[in-house]
DRENSEMAR-875543 format. One record per residue (C-alpha): residue in three letters; y negated, x, z. Coordinates in steps of 0.25 Angstrom, whole numbers, plus 5000, padded with zeros to 4 digits. Layout:
# residues N
alaYXZ ...
This chain:
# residues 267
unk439654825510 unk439354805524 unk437854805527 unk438054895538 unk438355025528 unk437155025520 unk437755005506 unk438355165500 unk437355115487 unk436055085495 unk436255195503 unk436155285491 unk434655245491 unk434355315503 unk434655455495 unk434955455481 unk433755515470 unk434055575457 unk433455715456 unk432355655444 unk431655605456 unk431855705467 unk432555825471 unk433855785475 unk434755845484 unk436355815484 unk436755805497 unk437655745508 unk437355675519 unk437855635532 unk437255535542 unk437655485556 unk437555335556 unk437155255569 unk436555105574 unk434855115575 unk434954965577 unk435554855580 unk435154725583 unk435554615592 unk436754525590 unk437354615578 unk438754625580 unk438554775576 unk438854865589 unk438854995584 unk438755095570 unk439255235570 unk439255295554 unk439255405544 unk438755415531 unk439055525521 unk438155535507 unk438255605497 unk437355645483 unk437555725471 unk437155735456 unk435955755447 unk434955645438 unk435755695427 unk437255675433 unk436955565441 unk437155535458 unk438255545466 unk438255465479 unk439455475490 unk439155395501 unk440055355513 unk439655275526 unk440555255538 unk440255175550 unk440855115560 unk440254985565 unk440554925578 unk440354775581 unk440154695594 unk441154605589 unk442354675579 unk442454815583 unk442154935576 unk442254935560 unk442055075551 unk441355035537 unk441455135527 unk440655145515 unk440855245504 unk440255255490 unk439955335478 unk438855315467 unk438255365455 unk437155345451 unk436555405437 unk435255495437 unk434355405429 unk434855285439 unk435555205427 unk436855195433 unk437555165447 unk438955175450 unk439455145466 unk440755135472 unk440755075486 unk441755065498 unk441855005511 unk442955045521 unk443054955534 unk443955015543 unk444455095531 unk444954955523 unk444154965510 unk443154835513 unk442354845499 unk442354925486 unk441654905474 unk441054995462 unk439754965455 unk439155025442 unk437754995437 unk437055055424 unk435755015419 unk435555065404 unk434355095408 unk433155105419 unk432354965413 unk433854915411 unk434754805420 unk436054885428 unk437254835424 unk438154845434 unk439754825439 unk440154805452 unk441754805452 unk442454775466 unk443654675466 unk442954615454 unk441954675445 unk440554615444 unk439354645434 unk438054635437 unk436554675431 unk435454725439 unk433754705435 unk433254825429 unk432254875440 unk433554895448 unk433755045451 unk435055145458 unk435155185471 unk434555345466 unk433555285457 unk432855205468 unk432955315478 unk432255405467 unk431255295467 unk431155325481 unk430955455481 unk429855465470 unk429255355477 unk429055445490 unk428655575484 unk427455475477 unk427055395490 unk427655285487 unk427955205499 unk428555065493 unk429755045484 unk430254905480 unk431454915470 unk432654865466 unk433954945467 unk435454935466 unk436355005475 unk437554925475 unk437654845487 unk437454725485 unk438354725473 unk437654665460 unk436354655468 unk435154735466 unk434254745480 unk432654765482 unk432254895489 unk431054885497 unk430755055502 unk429755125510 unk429455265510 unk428555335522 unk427755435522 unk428455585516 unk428755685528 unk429955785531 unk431355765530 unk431955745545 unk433355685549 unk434055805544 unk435255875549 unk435256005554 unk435156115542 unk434256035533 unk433356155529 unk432356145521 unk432855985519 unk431755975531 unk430855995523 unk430855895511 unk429955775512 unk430555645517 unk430155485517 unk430455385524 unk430955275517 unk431555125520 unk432255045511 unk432454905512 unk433454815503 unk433254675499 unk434054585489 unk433454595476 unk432854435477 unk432654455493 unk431254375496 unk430154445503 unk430454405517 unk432054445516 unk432654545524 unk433254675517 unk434654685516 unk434754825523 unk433554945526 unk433755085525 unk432755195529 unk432855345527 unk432155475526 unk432155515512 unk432055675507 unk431455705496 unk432855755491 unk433655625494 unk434355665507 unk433855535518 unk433955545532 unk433655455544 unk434455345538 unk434255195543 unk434955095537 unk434554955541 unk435354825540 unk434554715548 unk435154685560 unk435754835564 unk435254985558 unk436055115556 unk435355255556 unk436055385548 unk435655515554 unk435755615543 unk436955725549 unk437355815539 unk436755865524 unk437455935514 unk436555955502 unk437355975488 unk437056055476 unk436355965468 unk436655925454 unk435555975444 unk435455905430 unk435856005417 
């Protein structure tokens, strides 16, 4: 996948929780995607995108993710370039198993697809896990390693306790076989804001600030991350002001449109 969309897995950190934690509210989202930075020399001039997300289910039937990221990059040297990501997970409610299917359009050619399944027998247990593109790899991940909806339930409980530091492990798919090191912060709790118009009673919830940065599982201390992202985290799951940070040039996501869902509630 191309650094420039954050990975359609890692991006399901920003607002999956299973309702065991939290209220959740299905939902789909909308955000206008633009350039915050950009620094000098890279051959980036210009990002224009959209990015659709969807998510349903209960802790008993599991989550459903749909997920979609179009933009259409321009360089200083080679023109314009549309790079479209579109995926679809589920992830179990007692975050034991992950399945992801990923694609990558540029300039509507299929540039990469691949499917991964991951299953730990178990929360003290190594995930096993298959990654089947053109050929089919298997691989084992150390135990403390947690799914993209487990870790932001973390989050989540983490911030109605106070807590303002998380260090864990977690595995989101994109860097294939490789678990990474997630570093967060959680500010202070305050309203919800960056909504569209018509979010009723939504302006009302409680909020944190929260920045997540990814390292390579063995990164040493004074290693860079691999990409930042911040958000506004409701306590129901749906984020807003989205920045997504890769180093050398930054993307902002304007939250535009909200549908919430009827949720799925467990029998």
């Amino acid at each position: 996948m191309n650094r420039l969309v954050l990975s359609s897995a890692s991006f399901l950190l920003l607002f999956s929780l299973p309702a065991a934690a939290a209220t959740l509210q299905a939902h789909r989202a909308y955000y206008d995607l633009e350039v915050k930075r950009l620094e000098a020399g890279n051959n980036i001039s210009s990002v224009t995108g959209k990015l659709a997300y969807e998510i349903t289910g209960s802790a008993c039937d599991g989550y459903a993710i749909n997920y979609r990221i179009a933009n259409r990059i321009v360089y200083a040297e080679g023109g314009p370039q549309v790079i479209d990501s579109q995926m679809t997970s589920w992830e179990s409610g007692d975050g034991l198993q992950l399945d992801i299917t990923q694609k990558q359009y540029v300039d509507s050619k299929v540039n990469s697809e691949s499917r991964i399944k991951v299953k730990k027998d178990s929360a003290t247990a190594p995930a096993k896990g298959l990654i089947t593109t053109t050929d089919s790899k298997e691989f084992e991940l150390t135990p403390e390693a947690v799914f993209p909806t487990a870790y932001q339930a973390k989050l989540v409980d983490s911030a109605i306790k106070g807590v303002t530091r998380d260090i864990s492990t977690i595995y989101e798919g994109s860097e294939e076989e490789k678990a990474m090191r997630a570093i967060s912060f959680i500010g202070p709790k305050k309203l919800a804001e960056g909504l569209p118009d018509g979010a009723g009673d939504l302006t009302k919830m409680a909020a944190w600030p929260v920045s997540i940065s990814y390292y390579a599982q063995d990164a040493q201390d004074d290693e860079q991350p691999l990409y930042q992202a911040s958000f506004l985290m409701l306590e129901n799951g749906i984020s807003t002001d989205l920045v997504l940070d890769y180093g050398s040039y930054s993307l902002s996501g304007k939250l535009t449109k909200l549908e919430l869902l009827k949720p799925d509630t467990c029998p």
